[in-house]
N, C-alpha and C positions, 0 to 999 in steps of 0.2 A: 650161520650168523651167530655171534656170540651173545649171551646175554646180560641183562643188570637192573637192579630194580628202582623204580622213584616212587619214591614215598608207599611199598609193597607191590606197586603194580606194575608187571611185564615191562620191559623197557628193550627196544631189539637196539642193536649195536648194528648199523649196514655196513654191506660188502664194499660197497660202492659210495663215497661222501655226500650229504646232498648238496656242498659247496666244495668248487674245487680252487685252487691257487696257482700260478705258477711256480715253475722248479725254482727261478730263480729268487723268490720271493723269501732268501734266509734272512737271517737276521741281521748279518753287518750290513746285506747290502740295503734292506729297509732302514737299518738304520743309520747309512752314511746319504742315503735318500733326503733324512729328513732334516738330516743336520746340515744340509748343501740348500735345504729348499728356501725359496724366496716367492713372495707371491708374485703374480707375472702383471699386473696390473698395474705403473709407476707411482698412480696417485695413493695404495696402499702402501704401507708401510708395515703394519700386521694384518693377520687376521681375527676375527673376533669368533668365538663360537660361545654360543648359550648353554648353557646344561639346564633341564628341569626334569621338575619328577617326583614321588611320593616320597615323604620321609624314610629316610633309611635306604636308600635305591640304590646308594653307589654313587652321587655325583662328584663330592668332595675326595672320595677315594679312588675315584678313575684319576682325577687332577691328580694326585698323590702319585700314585702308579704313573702314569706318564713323565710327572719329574724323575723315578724311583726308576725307569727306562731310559732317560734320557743323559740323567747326570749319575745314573748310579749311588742316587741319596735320597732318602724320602726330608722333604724341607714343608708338607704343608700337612697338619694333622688334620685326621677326621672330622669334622664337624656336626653333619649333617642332622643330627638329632637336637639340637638348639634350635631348629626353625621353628616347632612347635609350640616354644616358650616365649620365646625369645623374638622380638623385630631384628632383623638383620637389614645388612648396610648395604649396599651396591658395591660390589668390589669385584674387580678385575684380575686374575693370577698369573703374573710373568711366570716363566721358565727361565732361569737364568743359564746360560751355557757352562757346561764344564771348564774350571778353571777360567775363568773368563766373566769380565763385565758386563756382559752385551748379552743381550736375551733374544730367545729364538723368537722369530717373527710371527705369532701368533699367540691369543692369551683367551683363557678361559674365565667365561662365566655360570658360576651355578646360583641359583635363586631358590626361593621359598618354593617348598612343593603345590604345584597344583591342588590344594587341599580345602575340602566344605566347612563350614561353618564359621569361615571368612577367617582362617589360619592363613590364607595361602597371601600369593601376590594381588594388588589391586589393578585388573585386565589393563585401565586404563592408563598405569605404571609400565606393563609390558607391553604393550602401545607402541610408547614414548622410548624405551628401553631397546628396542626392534629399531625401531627409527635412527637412534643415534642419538637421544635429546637428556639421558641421565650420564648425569656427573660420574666418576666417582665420591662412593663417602656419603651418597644419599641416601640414608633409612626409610624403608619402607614400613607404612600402614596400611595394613588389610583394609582401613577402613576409609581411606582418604588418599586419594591420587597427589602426586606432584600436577600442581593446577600455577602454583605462582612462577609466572615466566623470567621474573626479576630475583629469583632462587639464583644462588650459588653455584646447585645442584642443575640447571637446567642450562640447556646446552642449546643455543638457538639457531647455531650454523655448525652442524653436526659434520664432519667432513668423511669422505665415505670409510673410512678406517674405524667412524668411530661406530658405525652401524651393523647391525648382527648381518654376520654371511652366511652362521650356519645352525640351526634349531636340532637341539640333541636331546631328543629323552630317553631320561634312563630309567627302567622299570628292572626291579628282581625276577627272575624266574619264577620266586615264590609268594606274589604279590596275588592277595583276596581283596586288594581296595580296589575301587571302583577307577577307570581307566581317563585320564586326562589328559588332552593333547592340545597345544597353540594351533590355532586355526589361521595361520597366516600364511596362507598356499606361495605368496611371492616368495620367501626363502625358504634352500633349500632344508630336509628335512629327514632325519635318520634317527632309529631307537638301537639304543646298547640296552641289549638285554644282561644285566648282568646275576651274580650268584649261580652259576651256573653247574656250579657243583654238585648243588643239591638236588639236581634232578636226576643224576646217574649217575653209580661211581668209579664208572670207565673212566670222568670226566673230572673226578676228584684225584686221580691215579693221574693221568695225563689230560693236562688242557686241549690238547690237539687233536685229541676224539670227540669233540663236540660236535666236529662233521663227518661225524660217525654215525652219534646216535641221535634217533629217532624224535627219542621226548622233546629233546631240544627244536628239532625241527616244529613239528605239534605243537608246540609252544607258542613257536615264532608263529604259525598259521593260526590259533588261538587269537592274539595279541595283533597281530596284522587283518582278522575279520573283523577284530572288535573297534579298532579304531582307523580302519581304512587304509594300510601301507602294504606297498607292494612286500614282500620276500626279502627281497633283494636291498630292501632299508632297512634293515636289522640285522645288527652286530654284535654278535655272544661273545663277551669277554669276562675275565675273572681277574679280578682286581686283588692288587698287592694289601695282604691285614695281615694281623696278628696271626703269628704262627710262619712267618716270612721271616727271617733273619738273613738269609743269604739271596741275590735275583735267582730267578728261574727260567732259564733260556725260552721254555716252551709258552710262561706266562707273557717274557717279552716279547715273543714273536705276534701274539695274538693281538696283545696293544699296539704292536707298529702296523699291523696290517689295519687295524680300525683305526688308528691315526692320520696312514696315509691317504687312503678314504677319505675320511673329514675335511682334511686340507686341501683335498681335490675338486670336492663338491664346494668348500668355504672358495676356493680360490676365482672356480668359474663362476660363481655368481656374484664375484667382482666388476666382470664385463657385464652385469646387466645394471648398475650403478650410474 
């Protein structure tokens, strides 16, 4: 076995992946997958999935990277470090298709991090947000729920397109904050581990050694004891930043396969709507 170190200590590189993929699982054909897909459910129309997670996680830059994969252009910058300061809005992020009007049938949402001393979202926001019941364009207070039903912002015949299908939290690799996760068992639910670089530099070298090595794994088993998810819910990917000027086939491969995923899990839990 080859070796590499995270953060000085022993990191083994395995013979054997601890997650395997089909052959066919390249890149065009993930991604002429996802540009043909359509949810299978007639009364959707898209799907919805949630992002949340500690400041700094990666959510705004997974959305990036996904546009940065799909149209081959990064169109939504960074954000993530305003939650802290800053109330932020309710906002939904199309994908627009390349060259083209029309946006891929599914839109992301990332919110304020899970975070203590009343930084984060108000439960009772994510609630109503889960359900289908916030607008777009509704600013959230940590400290006061969306309670008036004759609000703008409040949506009182939610239709099921407008309701989360899919809960995704994203935690760093290299995360010392304390672990937070939506307790809403009816939707389905998956964590992107991302930063993943920095656990091993097999994985800084090529992204596709991640199910190689070890620490990653350990990680995942870490992070999946600590807040109750099987293995097999958690998805290491390395997200497109600074120091990225051209795509990188190995970084796109790894997003399409944790896209396809999402959109699979978002779309059967259409039928139970």
């Amino acid at each position: 076995m080859g070796k590499c170190y995270i953060f000085n200590v022993l990191s083994t590189v395995m013979k054997t992946p601890w997650r395997t993929f089909s052959e066919r699982e390249n890149q065009n054909d993930l991604l002429s997958l996802i540009k043909n897909f359509r949810p299978s459910k007639d009364e959707v129309k898209r799907l919805h999935i949630l992002l949340y997670g500690p400041v700094g996680g990666g959510k705004s830059t997974f959305i990036n990277s996904v546009n940065t994969v799909l149209r081959g252009t990064s169109a939504i910058p960074p954000h993530s470090r305003i939650y802290l300061y800053n109330p932020t809005r309710y906002k939904n992020h199309s994908i627009r298709r390349e060259r083209s009007k029309e946006f891929f049938p599914f839109v992301f949402t990332d919110i304020m991090g899970m975070e203590p001393d009343k930084n984060g979202i108000h439960v009772e926001d994510l609630i109503l947000m889960l359900k289908g019941h916030v607008r777009d364009g509704y600013k959230f207070n940590p400290c006061s729920p969306l309670t008036d039903t004759s609000s703008q912002f409040y949506n009182p015949n939610p239709a099921p397109e407008d309701k989360v299908h899919l809960l995704v939290c994203v935690l760093p690799a290299h995360s010392s904050s304390k672990l937070n996760f939506v307790p809403f068992s009816e939707i389905p639910h998956v964590v992107l581990l991302t930063h993943i670089d920095v656990l091993c530099k097999k994985v800084e070298e090529n992204v596709m050694n991640v199910f190689k090595v070890k620490a990653v794994l350990d990680k995942i088993k870490d992070y999946g004891g600590k807040l109750g998810f099987d293995e097999n819910n958690f998805f290491p990917v390395r997200n497109y930043c600074r120091g990225y000027l051209q795509q990188n086939e190995n970084l796109d491969k790894l997003i399409l396969i944790t896209l396809q995923h999402m959109l699979n899990y978002a779309d059967d839990f259409t039928h139970t709507l």
